[in-house]
C-alpha positions in Angstrom: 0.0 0.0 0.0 2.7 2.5 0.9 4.3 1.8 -2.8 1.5 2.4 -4.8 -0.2 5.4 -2.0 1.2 8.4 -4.5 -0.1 6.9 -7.7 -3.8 6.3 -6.3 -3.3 9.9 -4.8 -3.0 11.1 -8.3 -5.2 8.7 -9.7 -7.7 9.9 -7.3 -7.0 13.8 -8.5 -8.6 12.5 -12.4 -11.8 10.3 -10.7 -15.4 11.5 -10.4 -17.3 11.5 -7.0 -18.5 7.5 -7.5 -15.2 6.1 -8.8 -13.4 7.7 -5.6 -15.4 6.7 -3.3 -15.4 3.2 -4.7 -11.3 3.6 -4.9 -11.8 4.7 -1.2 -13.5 1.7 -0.3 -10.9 -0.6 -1.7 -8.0 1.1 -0.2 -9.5 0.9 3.3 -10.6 -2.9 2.4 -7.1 -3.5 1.6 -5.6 -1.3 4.5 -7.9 -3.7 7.0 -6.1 -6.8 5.5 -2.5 -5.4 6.0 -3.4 -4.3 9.3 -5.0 -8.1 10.5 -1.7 -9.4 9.2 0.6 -7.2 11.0 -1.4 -8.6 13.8 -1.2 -12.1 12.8 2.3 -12.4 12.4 3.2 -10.0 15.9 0.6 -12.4 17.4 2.8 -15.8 16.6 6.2 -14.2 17.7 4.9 -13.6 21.6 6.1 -16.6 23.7 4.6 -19.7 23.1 2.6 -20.4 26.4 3.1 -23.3 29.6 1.0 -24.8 31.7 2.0 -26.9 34.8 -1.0 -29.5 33.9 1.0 -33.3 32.8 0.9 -34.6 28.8 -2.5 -36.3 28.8 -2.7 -40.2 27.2 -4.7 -40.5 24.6 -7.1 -43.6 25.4 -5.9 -46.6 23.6 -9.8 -47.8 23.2 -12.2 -47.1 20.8 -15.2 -47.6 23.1 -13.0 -45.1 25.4 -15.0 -42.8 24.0 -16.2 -40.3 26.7 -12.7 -39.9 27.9 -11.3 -38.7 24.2 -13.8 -35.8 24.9 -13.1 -35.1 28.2 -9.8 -35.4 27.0 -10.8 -32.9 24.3 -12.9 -30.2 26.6 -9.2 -30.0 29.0 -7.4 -29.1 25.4 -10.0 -26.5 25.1 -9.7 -25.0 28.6 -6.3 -24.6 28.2 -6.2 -23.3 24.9 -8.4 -20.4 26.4 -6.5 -19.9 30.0 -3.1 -20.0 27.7 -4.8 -17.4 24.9 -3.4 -20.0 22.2 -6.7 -19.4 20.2 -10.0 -17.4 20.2 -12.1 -19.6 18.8 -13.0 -23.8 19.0 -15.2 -25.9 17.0 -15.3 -30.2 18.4 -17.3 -32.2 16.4 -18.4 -35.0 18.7 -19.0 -37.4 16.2 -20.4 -40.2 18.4 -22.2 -41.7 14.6 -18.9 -43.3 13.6 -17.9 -44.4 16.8 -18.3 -48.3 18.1 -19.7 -49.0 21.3 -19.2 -46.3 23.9 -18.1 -47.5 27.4 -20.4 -45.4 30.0 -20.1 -46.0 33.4 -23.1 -48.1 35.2 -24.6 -48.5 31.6 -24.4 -52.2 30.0 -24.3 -50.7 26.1 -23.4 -53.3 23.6 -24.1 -51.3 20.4 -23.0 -48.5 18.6 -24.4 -45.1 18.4 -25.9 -44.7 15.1 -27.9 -48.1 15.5 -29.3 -46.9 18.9 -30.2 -43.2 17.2 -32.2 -45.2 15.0 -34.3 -46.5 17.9 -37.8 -46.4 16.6 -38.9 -46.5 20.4 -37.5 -49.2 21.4 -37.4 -48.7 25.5 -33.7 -50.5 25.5 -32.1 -48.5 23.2 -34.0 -45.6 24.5 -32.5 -45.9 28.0 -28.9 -46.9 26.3 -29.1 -43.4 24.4 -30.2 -41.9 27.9 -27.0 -43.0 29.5 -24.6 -41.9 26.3 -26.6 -38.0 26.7 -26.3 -37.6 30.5 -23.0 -38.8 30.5 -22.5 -36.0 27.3 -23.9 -33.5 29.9 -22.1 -34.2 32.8 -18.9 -33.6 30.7 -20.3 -30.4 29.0 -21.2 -29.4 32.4 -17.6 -29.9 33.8 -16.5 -28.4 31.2 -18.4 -25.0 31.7 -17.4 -24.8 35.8 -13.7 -25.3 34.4 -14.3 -22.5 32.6 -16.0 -20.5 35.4 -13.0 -22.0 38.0 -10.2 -20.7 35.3 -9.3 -17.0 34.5 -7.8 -15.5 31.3 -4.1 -13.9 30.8 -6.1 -10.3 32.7 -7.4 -12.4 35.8 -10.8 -12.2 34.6 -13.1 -15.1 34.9 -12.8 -17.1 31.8 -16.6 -18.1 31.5 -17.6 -14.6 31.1 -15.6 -14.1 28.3 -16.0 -17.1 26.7 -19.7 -18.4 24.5 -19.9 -22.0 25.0 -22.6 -23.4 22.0 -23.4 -27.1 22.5 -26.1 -28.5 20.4 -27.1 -31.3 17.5 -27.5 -31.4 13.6 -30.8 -33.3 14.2 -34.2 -32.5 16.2 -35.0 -36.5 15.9 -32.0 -38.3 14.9 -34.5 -41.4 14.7 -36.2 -39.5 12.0 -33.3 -37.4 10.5 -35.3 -34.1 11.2 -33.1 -30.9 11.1 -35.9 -28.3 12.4 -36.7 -27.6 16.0 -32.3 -28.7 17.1 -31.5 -28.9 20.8 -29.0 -26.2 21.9 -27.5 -25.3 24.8 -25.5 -21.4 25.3 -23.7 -20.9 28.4 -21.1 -18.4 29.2 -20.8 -15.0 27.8 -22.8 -11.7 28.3 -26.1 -13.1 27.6 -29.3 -14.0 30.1 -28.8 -17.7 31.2 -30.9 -19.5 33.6 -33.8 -20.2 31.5 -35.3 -22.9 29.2 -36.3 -21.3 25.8 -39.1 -23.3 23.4 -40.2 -21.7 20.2 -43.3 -22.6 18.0 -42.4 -26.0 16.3 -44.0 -24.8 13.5 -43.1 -21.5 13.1 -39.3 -21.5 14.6 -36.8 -19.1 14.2 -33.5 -19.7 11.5 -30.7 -21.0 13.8 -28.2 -18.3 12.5 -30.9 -15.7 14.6 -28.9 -17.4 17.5 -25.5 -16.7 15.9 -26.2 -13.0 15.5 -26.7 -12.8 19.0 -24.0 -14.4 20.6 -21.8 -12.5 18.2 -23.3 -8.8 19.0 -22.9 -10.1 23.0 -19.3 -10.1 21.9 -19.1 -6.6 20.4 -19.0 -8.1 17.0 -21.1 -5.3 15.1 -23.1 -7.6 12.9 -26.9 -7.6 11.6 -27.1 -10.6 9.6 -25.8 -14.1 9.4 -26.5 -16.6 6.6 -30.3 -16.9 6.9 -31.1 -15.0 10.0 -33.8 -12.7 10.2 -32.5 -11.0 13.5 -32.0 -12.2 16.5 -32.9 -14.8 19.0 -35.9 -13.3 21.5 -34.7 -13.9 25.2 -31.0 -13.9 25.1 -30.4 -10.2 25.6 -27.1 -9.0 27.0 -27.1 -9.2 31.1 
């Protein structure tokens, strides 16, 4: 930008009112995008961070499959105490996986065949064992973040939007309307139980714009949203 900042001056001098202010818009696009990178790279030479916690084991068995995740929700907590990222995405992909070992449960079939339960009352109480033991880890996982601070000593579930939800309303079915989600964290108003009209629901991405403008993030729209979601104002 700074080699080329004389000739778009000049340039500039010859242009009519819409073609500068389109030239203006692409300078400061491009200015934004130098500026991100500076911020990049001066971001990757601080010091890489430590932690006193041991290197975890990776569980050897398959069906060890609710320790890989809690395996994978300490990664996470650390990667947030430690500032090594902003942003996570797990996919918990329980589908693929073989039998999953739960404590107290006798399960002896894999996930995808029990999703596809067609109430059957054994595989619906099977399935009930694999989701509460799915919630007591996501629930660990949120009073870490509320036991942890961030590199300023503030409390590192108020600064942090924990989304935990499915791609299905009735995996039995295959339904993708009226999804299960849980927010915790953040600025926004928690304690509560929010149901919608089945029928009439709002686009999930209503939910995205509002966990984003909780975070400062000036945005109006996101993908199909139609504004935001009603009830999770800002505490």
């Amino acid at each position: 930008m700074d080699s080329i900042a004389d000739q778009s001056k000049s340039l500039n001098r010859r242009l009519g009112k819409n073609d500068r202010e389109r030239m203006d818009q692409y300078t400061t696009a491009v200015r934004e995008v130098e500026k991100r990178m500076k911020e990049r790279q001066d971001w990757e030479r601080l010091p890489k961070p430590t932690t006193t916690e041991a290197m975890p084991e990776d569980p050897d068995s398959p069906a060890q499959y609710m320790e890989k995740t809690e395996l994978m929700y300490r990664m996470a907590r650390l990667a947030f105490e430690t500032d090594s990222t902003r942003s996570i995405t797990l996919l918990l992909d329980s589908n693929n996986s073989p039998t999953i070992r739960v404590p107290g449960a006798d399960i002896s079939d894999g996930y995808h065949n029990l999703s596809h339960h067609g109430k059957n009352e054994k595989k619906l109480s099977r399935l009930d064992a694999i989701d509460r033991q799915h919630m007591r880890l996501v629930g660990n996982l949120i009073n870490d973040l509320q036991n942890s601070t961030d590199g300023n000593q503030s409390n590192l579930l108020e600064n942090t939007i924990v989304m935990y939800g499915s791609n299905f309303g009735d995996a039995s079915k295959h339904t993708t309307d009226n999804m299960p989600v849980i927010v915790a964290g953040g600025r926004l108003k928690h304690g509560q139980h929010l149901a919608f009209d089945r029928d009439k629901n709002y686009p999930l991405p209503n939910l995205f714009v509002s966990m984003l403008q909780s975070m400062d993030i000036e945005l109006e729209q996101f993908a199909t949203s139609t504004g935001t979601m009603t009830g999770l104002d800002v505490a």
